[in-house]
mmCIF file of the N, C-alpha and C atoms, coordinates in Angstrom:
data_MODEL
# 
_entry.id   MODEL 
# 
loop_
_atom_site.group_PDB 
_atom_site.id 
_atom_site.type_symbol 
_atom_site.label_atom_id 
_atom_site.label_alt_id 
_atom_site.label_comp_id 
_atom_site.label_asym_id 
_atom_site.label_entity_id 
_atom_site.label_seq_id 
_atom_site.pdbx_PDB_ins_code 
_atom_site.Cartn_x 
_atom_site.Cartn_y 
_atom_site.Cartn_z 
_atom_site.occupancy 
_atom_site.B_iso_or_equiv 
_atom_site.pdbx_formal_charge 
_atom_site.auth_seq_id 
_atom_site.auth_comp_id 
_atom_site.auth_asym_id 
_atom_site.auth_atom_id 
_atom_site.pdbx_PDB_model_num 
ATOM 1   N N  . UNK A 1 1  ? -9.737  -15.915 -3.629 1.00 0.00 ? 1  UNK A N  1 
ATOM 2   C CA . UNK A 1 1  ? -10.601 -16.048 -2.474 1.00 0.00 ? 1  UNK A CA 1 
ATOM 3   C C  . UNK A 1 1  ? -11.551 -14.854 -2.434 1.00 0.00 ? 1  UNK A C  1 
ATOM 4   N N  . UNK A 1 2  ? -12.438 -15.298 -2.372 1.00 0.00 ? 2  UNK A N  1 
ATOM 5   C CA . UNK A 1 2  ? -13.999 -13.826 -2.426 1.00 0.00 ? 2  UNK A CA 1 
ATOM 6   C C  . UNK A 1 2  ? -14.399 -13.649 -1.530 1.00 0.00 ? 2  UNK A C  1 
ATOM 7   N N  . UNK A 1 3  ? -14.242 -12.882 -0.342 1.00 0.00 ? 3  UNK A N  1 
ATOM 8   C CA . UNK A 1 3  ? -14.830 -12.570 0.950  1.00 0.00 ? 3  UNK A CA 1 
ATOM 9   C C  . UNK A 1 3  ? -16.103 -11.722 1.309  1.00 0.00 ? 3  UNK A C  1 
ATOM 10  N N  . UNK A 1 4  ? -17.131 -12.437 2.060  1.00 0.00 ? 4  UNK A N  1 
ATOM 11  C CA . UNK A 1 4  ? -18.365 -11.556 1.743  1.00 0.00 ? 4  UNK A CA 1 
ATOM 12  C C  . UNK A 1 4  ? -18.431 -10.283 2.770  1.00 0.00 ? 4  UNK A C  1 
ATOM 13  N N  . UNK A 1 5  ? -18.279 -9.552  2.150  1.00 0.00 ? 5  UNK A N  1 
ATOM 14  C CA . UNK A 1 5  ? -18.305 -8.235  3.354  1.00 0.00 ? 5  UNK A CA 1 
ATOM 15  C C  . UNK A 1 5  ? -19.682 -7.414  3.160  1.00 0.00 ? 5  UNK A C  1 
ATOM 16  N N  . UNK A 1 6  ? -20.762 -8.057  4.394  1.00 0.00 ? 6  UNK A N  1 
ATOM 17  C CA . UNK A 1 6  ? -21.860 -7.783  5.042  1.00 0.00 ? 6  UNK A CA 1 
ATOM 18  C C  . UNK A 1 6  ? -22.364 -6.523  5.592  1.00 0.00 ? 6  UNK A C  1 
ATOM 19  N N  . UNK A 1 7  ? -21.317 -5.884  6.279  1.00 0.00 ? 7  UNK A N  1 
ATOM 20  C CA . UNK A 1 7  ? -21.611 -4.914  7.387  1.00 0.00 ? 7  UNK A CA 1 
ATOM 21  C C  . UNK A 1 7  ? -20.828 -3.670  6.553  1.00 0.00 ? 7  UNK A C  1 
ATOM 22  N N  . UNK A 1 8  ? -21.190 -2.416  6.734  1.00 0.00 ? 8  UNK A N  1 
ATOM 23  C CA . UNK A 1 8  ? -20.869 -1.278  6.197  1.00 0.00 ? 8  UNK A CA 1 
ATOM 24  C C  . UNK A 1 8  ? -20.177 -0.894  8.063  1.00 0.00 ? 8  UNK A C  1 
ATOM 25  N N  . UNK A 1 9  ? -19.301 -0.170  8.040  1.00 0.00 ? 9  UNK A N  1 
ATOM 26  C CA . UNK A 1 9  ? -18.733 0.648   8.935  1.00 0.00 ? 9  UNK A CA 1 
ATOM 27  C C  . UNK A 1 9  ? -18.331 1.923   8.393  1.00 0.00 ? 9  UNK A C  1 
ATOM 28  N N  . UNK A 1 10 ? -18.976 3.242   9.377  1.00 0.00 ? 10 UNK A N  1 
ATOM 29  C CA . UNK A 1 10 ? -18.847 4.422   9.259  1.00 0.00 ? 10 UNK A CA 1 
ATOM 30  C C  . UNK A 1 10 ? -17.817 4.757   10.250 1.00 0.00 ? 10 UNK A C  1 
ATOM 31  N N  . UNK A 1 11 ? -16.300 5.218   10.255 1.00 0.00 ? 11 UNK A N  1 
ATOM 32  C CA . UNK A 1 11 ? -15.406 5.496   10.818 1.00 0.00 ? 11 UNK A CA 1 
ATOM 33  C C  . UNK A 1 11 ? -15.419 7.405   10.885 1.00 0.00 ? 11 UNK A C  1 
ATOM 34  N N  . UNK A 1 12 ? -15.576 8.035   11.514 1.00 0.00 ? 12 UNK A N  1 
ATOM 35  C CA . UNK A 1 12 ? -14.862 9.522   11.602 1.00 0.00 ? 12 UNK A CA 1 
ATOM 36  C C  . UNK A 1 12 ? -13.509 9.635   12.054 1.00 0.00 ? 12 UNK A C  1 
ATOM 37  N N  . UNK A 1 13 ? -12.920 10.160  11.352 1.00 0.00 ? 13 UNK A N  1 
ATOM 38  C CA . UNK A 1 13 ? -11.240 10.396  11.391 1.00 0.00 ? 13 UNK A CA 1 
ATOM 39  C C  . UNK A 1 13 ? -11.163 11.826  11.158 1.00 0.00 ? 13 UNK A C  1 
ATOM 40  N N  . UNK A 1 14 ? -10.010 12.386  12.394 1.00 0.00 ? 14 UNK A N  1 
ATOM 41  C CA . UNK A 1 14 ? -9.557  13.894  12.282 1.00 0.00 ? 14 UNK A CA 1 
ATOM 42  C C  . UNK A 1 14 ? -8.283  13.905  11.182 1.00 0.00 ? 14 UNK A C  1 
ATOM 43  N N  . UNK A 1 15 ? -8.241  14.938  10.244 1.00 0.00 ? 15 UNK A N  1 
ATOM 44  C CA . UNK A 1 15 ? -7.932  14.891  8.761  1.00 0.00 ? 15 UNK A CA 1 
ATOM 45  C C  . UNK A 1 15 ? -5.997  14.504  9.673  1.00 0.00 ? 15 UNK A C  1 
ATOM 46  N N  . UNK A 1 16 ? -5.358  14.507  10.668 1.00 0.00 ? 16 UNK A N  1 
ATOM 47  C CA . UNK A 1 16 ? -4.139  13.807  10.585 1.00 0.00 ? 16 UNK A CA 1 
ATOM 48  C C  . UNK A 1 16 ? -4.209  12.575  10.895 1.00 0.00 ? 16 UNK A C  1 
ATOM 49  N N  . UNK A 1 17 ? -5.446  11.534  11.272 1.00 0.00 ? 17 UNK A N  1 
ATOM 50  C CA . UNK A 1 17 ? -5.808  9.933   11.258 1.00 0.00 ? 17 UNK A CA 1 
ATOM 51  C C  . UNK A 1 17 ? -6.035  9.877   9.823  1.00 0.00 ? 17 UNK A C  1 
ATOM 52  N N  . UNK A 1 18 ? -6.728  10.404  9.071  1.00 0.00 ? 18 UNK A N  1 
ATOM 53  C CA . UNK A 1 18 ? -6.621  10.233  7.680  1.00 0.00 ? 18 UNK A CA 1 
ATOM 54  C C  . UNK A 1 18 ? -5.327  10.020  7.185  1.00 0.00 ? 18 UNK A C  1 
ATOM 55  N N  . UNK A 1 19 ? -4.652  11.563  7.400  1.00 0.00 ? 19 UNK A N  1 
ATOM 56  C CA . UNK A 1 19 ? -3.416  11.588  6.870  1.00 0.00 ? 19 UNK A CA 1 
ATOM 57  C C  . UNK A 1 19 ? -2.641  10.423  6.758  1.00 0.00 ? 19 UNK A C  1 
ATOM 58  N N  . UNK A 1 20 ? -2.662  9.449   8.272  1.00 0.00 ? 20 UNK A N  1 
ATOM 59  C CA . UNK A 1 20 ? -1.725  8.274   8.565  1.00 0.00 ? 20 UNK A CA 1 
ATOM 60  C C  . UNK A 1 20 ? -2.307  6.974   7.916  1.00 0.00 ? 20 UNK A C  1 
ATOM 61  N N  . UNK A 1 21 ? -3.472  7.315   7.663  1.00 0.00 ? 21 UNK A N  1 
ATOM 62  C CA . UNK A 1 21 ? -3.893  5.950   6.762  1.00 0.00 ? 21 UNK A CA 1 
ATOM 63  C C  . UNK A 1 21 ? -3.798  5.809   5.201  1.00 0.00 ? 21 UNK A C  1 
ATOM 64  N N  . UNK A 1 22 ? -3.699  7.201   4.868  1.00 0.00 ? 22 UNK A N  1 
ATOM 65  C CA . UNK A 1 22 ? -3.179  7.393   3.585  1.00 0.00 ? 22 UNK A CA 1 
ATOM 66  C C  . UNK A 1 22 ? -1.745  7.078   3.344  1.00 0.00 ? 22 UNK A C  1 
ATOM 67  N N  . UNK A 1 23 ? -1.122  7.803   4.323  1.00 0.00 ? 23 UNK A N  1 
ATOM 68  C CA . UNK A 1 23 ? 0.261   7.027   4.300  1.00 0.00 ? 23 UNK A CA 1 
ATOM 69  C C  . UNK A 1 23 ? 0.706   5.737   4.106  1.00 0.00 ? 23 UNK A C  1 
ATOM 70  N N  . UNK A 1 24 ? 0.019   5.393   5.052  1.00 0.00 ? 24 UNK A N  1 
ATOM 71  C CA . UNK A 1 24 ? 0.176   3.304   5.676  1.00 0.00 ? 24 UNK A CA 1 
ATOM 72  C C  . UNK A 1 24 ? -0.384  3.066   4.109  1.00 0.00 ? 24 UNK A C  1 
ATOM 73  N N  . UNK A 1 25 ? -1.285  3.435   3.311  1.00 0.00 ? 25 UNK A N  1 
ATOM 74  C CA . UNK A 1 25 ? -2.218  2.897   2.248  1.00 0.00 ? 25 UNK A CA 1 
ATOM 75  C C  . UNK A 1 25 ? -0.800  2.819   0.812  1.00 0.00 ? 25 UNK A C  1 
ATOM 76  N N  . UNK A 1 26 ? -0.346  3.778   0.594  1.00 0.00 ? 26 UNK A N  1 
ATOM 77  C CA . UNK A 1 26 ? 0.543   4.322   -0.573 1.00 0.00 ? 26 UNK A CA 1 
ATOM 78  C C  . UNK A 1 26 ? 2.158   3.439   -0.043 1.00 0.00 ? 26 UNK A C  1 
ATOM 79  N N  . UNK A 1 27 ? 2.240   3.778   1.305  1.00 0.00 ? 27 UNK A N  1 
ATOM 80  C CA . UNK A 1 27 ? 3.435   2.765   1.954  1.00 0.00 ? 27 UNK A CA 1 
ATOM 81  C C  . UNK A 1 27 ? 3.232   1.410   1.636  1.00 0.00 ? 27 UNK A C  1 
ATOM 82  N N  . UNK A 1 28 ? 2.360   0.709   1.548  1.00 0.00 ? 28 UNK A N  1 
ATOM 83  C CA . UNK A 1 28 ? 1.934   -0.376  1.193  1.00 0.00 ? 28 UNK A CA 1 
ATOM 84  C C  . UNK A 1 28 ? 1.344   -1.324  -0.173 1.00 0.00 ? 28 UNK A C  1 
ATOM 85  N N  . UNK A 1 29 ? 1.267   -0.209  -0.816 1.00 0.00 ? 29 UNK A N  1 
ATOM 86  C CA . UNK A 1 29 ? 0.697   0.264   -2.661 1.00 0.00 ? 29 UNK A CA 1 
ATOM 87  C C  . UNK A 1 29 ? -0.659  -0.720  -1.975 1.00 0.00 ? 29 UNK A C  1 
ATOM 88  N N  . UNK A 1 30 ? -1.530  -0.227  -1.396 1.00 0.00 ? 30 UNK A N  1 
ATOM 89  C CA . UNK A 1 30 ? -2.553  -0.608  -0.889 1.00 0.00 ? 30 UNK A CA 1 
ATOM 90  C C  . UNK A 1 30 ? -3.887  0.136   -2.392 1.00 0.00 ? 30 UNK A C  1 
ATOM 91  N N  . UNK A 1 31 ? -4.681  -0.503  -2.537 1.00 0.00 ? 31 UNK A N  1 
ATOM 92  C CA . UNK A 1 31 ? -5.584  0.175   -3.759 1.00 0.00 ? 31 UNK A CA 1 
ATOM 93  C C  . UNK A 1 31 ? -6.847  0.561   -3.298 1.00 0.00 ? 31 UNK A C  1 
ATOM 94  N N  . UNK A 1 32 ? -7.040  0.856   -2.040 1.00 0.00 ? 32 UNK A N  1 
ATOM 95  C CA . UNK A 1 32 ? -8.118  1.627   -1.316 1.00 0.00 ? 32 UNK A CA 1 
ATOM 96  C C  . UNK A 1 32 ? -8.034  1.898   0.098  1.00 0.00 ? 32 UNK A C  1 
ATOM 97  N N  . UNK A 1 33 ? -8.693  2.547   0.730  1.00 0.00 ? 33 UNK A N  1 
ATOM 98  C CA . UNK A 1 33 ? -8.461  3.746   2.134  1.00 0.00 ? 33 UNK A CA 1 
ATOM 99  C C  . UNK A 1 33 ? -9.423  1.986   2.414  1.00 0.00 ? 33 UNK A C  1 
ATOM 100 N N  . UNK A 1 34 ? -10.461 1.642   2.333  1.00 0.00 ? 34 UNK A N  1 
ATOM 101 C CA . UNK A 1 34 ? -11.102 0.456   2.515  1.00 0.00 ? 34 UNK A CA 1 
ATOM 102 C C  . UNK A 1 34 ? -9.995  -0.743  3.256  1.00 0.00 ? 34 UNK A C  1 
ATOM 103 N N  . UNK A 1 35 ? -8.971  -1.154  1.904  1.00 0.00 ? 35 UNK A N  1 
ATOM 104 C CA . UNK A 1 35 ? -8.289  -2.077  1.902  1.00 0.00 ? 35 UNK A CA 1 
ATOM 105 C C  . UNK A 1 35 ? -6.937  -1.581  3.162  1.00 0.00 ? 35 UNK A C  1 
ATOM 106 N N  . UNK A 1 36 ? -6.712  -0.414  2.879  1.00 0.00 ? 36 UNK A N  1 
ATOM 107 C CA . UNK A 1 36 ? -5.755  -0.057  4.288  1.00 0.00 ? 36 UNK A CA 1 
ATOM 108 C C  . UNK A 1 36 ? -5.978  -0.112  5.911  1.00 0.00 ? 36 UNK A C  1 
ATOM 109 N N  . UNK A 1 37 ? -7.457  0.273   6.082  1.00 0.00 ? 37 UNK A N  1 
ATOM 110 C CA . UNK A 1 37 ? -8.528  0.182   7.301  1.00 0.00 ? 37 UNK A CA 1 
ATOM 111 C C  . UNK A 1 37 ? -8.520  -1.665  7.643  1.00 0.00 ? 37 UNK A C  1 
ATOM 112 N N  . UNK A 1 38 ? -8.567  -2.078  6.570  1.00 0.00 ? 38 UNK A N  1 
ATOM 113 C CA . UNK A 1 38 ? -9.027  -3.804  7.046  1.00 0.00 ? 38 UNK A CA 1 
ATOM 114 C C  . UNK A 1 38 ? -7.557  -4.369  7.118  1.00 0.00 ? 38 UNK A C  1 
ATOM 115 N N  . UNK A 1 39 ? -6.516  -3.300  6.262  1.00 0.00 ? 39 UNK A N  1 
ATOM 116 C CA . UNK A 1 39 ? -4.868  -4.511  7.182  1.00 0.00 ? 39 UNK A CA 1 
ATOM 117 C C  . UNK A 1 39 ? -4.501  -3.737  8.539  1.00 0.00 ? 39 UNK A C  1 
ATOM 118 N N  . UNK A 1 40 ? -4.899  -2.539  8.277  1.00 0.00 ? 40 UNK A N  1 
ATOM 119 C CA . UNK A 1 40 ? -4.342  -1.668  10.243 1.00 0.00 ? 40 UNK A CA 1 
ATOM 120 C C  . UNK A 1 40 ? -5.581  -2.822  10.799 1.00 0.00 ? 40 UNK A C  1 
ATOM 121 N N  . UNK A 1 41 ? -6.489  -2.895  10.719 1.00 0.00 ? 41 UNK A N  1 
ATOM 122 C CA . UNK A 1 41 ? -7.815  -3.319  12.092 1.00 0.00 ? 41 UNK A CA 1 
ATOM 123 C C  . UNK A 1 41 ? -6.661  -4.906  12.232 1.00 0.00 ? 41 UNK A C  1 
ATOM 124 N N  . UNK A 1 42 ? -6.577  -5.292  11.283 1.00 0.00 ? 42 UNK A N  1 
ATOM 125 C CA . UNK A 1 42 ? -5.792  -6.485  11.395 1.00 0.00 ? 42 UNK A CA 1 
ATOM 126 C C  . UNK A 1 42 ? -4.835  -6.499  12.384 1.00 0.00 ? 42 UNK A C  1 
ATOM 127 N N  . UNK A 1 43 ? -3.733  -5.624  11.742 1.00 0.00 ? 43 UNK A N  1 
ATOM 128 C CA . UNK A 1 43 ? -2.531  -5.882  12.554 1.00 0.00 ? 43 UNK A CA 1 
ATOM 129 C C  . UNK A 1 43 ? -2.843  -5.170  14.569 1.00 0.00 ? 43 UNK A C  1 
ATOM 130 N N  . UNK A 1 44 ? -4.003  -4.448  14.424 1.00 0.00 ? 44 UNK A N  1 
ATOM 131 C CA . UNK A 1 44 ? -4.232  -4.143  15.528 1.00 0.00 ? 44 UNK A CA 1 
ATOM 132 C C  . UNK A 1 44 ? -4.732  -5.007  16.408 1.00 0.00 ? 44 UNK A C  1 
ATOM 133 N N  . UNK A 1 45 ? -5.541  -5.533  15.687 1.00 0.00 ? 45 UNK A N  1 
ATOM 134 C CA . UNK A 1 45 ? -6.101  -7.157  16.829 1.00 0.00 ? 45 UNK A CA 1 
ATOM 135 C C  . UNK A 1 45 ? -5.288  -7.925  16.565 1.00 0.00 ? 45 UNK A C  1 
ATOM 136 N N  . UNK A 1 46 ? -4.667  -8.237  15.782 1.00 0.00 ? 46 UNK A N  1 
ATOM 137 C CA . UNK A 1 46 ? -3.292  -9.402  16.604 1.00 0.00 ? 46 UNK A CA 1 
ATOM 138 C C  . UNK A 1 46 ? -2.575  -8.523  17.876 1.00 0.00 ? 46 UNK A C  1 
ATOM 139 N N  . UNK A 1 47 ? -1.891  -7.529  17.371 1.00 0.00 ? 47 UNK A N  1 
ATOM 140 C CA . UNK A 1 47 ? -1.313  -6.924  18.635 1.00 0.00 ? 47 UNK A CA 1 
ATOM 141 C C  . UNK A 1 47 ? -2.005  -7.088  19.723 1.00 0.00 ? 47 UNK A C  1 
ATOM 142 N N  . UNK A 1 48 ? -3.642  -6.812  19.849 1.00 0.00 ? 48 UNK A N  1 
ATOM 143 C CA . UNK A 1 48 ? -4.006  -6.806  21.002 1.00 0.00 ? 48 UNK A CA 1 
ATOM 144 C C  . UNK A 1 48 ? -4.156  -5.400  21.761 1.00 0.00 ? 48 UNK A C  1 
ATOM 145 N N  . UNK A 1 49 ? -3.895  -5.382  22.862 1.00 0.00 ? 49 UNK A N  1 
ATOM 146 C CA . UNK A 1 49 ? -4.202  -4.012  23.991 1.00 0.00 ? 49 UNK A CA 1 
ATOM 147 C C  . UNK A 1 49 ? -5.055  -3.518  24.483 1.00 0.00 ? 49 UNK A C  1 
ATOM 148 N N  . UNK A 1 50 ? -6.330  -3.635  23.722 1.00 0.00 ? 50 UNK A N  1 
ATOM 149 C CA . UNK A 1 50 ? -7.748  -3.088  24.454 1.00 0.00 ? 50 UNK A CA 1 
ATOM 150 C C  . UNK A 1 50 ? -7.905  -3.918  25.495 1.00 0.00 ? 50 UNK A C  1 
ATOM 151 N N  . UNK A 1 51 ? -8.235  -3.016  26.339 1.00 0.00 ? 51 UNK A N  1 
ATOM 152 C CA . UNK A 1 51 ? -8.762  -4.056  27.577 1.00 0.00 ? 51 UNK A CA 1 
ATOM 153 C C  . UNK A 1 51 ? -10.245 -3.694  27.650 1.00 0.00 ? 51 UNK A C  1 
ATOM 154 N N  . UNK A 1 52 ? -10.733 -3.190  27.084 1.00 0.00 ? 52 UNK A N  1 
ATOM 155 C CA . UNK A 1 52 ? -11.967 -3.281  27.242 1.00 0.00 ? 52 UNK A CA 1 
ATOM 156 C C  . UNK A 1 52 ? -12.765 -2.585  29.075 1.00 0.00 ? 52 UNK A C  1 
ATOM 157 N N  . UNK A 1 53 ? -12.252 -1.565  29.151 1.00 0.00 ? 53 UNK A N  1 
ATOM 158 C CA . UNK A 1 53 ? -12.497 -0.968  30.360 1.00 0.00 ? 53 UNK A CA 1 
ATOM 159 C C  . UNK A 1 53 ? -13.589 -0.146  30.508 1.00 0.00 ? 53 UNK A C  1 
ATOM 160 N N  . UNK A 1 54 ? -14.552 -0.357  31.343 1.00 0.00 ? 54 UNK A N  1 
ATOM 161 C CA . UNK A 1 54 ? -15.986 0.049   30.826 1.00 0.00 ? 54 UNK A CA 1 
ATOM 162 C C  . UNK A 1 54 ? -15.436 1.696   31.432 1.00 0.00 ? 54 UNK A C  1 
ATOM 163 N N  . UNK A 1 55 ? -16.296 2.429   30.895 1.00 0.00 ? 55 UNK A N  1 
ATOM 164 C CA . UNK A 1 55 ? -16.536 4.070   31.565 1.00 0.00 ? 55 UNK A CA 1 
ATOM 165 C C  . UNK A 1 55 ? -15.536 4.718   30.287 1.00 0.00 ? 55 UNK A C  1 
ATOM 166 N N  . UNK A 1 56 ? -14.673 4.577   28.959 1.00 0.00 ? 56 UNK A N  1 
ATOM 167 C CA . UNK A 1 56 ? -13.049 5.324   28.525 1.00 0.00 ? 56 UNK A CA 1 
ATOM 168 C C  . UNK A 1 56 ? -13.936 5.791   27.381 1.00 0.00 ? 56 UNK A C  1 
ATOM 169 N N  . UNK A 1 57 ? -14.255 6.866   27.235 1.00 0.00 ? 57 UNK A N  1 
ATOM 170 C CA . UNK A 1 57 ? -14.976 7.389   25.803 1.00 0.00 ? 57 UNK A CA 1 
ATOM 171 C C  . UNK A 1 57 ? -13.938 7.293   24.824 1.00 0.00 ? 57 UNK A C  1 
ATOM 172 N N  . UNK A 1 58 ? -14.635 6.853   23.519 1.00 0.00 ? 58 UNK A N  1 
ATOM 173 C CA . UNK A 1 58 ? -15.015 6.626   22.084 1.00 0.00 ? 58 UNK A CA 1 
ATOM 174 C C  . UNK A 1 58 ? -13.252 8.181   22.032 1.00 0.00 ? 58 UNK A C  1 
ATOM 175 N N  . UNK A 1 59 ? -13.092 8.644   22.326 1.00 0.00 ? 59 UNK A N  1 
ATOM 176 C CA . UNK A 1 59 ? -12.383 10.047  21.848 1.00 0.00 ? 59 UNK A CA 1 
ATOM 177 C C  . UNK A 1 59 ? -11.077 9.610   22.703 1.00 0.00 ? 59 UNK A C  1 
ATOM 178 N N  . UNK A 1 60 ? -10.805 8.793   23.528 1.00 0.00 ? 60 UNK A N  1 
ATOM 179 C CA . UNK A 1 60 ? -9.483  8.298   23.900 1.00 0.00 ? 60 UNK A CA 1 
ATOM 180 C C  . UNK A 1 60 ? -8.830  7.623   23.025 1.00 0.00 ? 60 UNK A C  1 
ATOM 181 N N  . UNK A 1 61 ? -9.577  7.073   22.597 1.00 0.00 ? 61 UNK A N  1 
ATOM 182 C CA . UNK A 1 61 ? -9.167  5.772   21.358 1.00 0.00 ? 61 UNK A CA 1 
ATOM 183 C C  . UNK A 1 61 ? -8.763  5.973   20.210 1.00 0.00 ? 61 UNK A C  1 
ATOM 184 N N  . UNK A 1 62 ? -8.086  7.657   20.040 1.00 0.00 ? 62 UNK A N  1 
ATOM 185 C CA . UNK A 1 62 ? -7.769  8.459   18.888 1.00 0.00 ? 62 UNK A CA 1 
ATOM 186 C C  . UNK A 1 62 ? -6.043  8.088   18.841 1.00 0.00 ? 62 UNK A C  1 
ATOM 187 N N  . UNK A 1 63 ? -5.760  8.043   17.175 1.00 0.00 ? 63 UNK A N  1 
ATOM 188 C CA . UNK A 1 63 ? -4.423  8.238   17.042 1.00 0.00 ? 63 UNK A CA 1 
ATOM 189 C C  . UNK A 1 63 ? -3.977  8.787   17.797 1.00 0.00 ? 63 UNK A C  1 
ATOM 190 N N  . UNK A 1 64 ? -4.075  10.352  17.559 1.00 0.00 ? 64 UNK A N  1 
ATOM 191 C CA . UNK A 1 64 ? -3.830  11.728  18.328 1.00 0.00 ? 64 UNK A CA 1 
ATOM 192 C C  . UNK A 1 64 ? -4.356  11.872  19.374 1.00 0.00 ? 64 UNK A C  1 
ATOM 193 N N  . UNK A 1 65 ? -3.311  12.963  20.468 1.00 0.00 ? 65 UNK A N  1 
ATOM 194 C CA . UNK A 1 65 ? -4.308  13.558  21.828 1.00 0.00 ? 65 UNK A CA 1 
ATOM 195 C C  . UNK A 1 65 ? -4.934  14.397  21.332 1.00 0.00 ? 65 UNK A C  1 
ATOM 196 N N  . UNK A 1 66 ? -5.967  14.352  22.099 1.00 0.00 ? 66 UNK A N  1 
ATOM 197 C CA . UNK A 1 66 ? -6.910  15.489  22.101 1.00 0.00 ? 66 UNK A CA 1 
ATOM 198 C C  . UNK A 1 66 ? -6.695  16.923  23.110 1.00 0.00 ? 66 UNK A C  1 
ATOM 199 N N  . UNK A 1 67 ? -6.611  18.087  22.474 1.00 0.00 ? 67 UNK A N  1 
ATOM 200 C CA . UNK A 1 67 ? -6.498  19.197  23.402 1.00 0.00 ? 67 UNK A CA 1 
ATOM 201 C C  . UNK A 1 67 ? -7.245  20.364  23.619 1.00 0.00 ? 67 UNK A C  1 
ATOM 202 N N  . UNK A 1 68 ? -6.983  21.471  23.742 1.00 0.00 ? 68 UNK A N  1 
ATOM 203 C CA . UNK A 1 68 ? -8.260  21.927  23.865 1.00 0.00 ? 68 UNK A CA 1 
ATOM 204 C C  . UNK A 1 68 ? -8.665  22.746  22.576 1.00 0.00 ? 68 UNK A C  1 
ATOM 205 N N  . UNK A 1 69 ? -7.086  23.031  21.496 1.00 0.00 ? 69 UNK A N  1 
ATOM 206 C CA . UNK A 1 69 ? -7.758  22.929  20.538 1.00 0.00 ? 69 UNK A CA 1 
ATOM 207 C C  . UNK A 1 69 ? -7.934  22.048  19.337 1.00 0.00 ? 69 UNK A C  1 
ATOM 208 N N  . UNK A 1 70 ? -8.445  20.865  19.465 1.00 0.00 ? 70 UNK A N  1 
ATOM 209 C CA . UNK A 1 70 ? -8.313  20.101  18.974 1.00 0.00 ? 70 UNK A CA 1 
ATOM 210 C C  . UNK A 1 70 ? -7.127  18.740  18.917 1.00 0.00 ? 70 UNK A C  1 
ATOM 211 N N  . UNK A 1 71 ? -7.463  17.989  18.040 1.00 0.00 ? 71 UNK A N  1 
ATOM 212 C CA . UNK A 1 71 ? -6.205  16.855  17.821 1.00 0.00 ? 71 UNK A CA 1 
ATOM 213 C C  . UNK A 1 71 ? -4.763  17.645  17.719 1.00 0.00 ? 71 UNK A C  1 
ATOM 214 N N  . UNK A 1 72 ? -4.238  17.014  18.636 1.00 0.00 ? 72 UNK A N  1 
ATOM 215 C CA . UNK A 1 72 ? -2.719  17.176  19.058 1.00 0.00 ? 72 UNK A CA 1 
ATOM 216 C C  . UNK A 1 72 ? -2.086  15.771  18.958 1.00 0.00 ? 72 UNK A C  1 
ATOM 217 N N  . UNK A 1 73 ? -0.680  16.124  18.501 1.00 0.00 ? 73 UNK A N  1 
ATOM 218 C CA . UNK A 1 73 ? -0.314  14.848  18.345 1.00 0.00 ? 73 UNK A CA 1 
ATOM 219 C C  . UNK A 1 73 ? 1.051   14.898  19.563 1.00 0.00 ? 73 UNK A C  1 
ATOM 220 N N  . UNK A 1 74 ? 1.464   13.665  19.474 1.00 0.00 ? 74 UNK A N  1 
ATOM 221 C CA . UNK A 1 74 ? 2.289   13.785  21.070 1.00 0.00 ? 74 UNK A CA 1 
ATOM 222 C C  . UNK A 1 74 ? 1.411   12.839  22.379 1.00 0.00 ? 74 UNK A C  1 
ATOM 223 N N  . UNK A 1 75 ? 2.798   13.328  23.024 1.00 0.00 ? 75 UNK A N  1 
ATOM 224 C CA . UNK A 1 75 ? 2.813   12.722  24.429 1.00 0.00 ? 75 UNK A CA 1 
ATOM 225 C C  . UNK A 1 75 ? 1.760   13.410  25.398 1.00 0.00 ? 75 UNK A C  1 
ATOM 226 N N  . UNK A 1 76 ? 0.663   13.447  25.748 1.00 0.00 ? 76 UNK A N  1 
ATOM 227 C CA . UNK A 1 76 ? -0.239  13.974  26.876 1.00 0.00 ? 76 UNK A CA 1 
ATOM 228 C C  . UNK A 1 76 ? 0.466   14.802  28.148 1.00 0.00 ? 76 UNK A C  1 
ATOM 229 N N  . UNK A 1 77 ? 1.430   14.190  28.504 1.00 0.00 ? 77 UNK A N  1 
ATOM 230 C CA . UNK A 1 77 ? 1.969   14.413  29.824 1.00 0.00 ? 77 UNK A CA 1 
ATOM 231 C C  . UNK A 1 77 ? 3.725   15.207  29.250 1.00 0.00 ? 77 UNK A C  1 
ATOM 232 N N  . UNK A 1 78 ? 3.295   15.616  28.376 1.00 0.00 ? 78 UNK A N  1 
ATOM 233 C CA . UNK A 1 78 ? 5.210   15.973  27.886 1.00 0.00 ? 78 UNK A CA 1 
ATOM 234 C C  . UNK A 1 78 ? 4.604   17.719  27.839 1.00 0.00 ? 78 UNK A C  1 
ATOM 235 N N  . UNK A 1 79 ? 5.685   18.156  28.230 1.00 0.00 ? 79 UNK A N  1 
ATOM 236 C CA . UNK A 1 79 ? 6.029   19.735  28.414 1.00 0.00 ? 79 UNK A CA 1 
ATOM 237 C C  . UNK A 1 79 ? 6.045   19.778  26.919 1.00 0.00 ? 79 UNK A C  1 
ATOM 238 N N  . UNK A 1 80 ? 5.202   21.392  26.795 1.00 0.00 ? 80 UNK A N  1 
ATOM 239 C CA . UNK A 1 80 ? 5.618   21.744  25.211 1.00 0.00 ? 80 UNK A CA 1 
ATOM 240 C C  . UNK A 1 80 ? 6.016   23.151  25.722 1.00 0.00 ? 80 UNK A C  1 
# 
């Protein structure tokens, strides 16, 4: 099956969202960061969850929290 892929998408990822897609990619003997991006987007829209809530910036929507110095990973609201 030959799928025509039209549209180029430019993704920025903080190097531990990389990290996890490299993972998911080699976990999967996946043969490109490409081919790993199009089965996560997958399994993410079946799951579902966006609600689509107008006003939530582009930087919520990160693997990781964001802190003040930078990507943090974890619970937002958890005592460190």
């Amino acid at each position: 099956m030959s799928e025509m892929r039209g549209e180029r998408l430019q993704v920025m990822l903080s190097p531990e969202e990389l990290a996890l897609v490299d993972d998911f990619r080699f976990q999967h003997r996946m043969p490109t960061r490409a081919a790993a991006v199009r089965e996560l987007l997958r399994h993410g829209l079946g799951a579902g969850g966006a609600d689509g809530v107008s006003g939530i910036k582009s930087s919520n929507y990160g693997v990781f929290n964001r802190g003040p110095d930078g990507h943090t990973q974890g619970d937002p609201d958890a005592a460190e």
